[in-house]
C-alpha positions, -999 to 999 in steps of 0.1 A, spaced: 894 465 568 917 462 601 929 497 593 892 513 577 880 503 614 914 512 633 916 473 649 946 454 648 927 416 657 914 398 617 892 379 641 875 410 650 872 415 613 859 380 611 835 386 633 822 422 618 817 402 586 795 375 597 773 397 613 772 420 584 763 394 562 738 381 589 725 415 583 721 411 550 739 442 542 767 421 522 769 387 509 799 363 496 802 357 462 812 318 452 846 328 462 841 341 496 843 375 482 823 402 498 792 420 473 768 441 485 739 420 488 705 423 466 689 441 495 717 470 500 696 504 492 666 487 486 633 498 500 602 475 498 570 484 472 543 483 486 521 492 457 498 518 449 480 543 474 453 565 457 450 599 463 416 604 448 384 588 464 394 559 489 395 524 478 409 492 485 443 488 485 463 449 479 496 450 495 521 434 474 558 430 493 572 412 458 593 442 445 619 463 456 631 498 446 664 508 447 666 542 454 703 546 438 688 537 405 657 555 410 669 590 419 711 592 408 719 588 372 756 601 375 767 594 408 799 612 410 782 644 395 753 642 419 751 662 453 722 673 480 717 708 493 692 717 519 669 745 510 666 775 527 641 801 518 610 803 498 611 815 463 603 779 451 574 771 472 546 773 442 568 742 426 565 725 461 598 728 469 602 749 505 626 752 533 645 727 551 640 701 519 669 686 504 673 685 466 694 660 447 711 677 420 736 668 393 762 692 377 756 702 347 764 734 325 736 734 303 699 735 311 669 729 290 640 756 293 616 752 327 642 729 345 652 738 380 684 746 382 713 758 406 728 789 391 754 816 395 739 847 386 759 875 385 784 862 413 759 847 434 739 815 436 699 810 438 681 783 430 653 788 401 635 778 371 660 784 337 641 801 312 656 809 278 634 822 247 656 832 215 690 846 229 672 857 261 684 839 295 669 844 330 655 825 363 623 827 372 610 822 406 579 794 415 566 823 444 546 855 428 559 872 458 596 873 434 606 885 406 628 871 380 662 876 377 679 885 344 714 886 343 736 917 345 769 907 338 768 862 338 748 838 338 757 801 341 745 767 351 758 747 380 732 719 385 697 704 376 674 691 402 670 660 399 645 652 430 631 667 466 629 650 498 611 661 523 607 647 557 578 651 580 
């Protein structure tokens, strides 16, 4: 840790630890070992919000979601992008949000995927029927895109994020 934070003092190591497990970010384990502690990547539930007519809501602060397990199933095959343009807005998907991806080769039909189509990258819905393969945009302002010359799969989406 002296050299991860460039200092040459263990007390000022000491000292970073305590207040990082004061934090709650880590924790000791029964041999003084440092674990990341149950809260690290965690966000509060809260519940459930409807999004039809109101109603009454009960807060319950018991659980906890961890957004690791939530959204990454393979985490050293999983990457963000930022978005930039529109051909994906009718799946709610626009510019300036970040999608989490995961590299893959193979896609099943209607997934979002990243692709390289004939030398250059879009992101689209995979379509195949039969021996057929193309991407299909989620904007009727595009059209789909069959391949020339190659065709090949780079990623899935695996979620959006969007922040307002």
């Amino acid at each position: 840790m002296m050299s991860l934070f460039g200092l040459k003092s263990k007390n000022a190591i000491y000292k970073i630890v305590n207040k990082m497990v004061e934090a709650g970010v880590v924790a000791k384990d029964h041999l003084g070992r440092l674990i990341p502690s149950q809260s690290f990547g965690e966000i509060q539930m809260a519940g459930f919000v409807t999004a039809g007519l109101p109603a009454t809501v009960e807060e319950e602060l018991a659980d906890t979601v961890n957004l690791d397990d939530l959204l990454v199933g393979k985490k050293e095959l999983t990457y963000m992008l930022e978005v930039d343009g529109d051909s994906m807005i009718d799946a709610h998907i626009e510019k300036g949000d970040m999608v989490l991806v995961e590299r893959a080769t193979t896609a099943k039909d209607m997934q979002i995927v990243i692709a390289e189509v004939d030398g250059e990258f879009t992101m689209k819905y995979f379509r195949e029927k039969g021996n057929k393969r193309w991407l299909e945009p989620a904007n009727k302002n595009y059209k789909p895109i069959y391949p020339e010359h190659s065709l090949n799969i780079n990623a899935v989406i695996k979620a959006v994020i969007r922040k307002y």
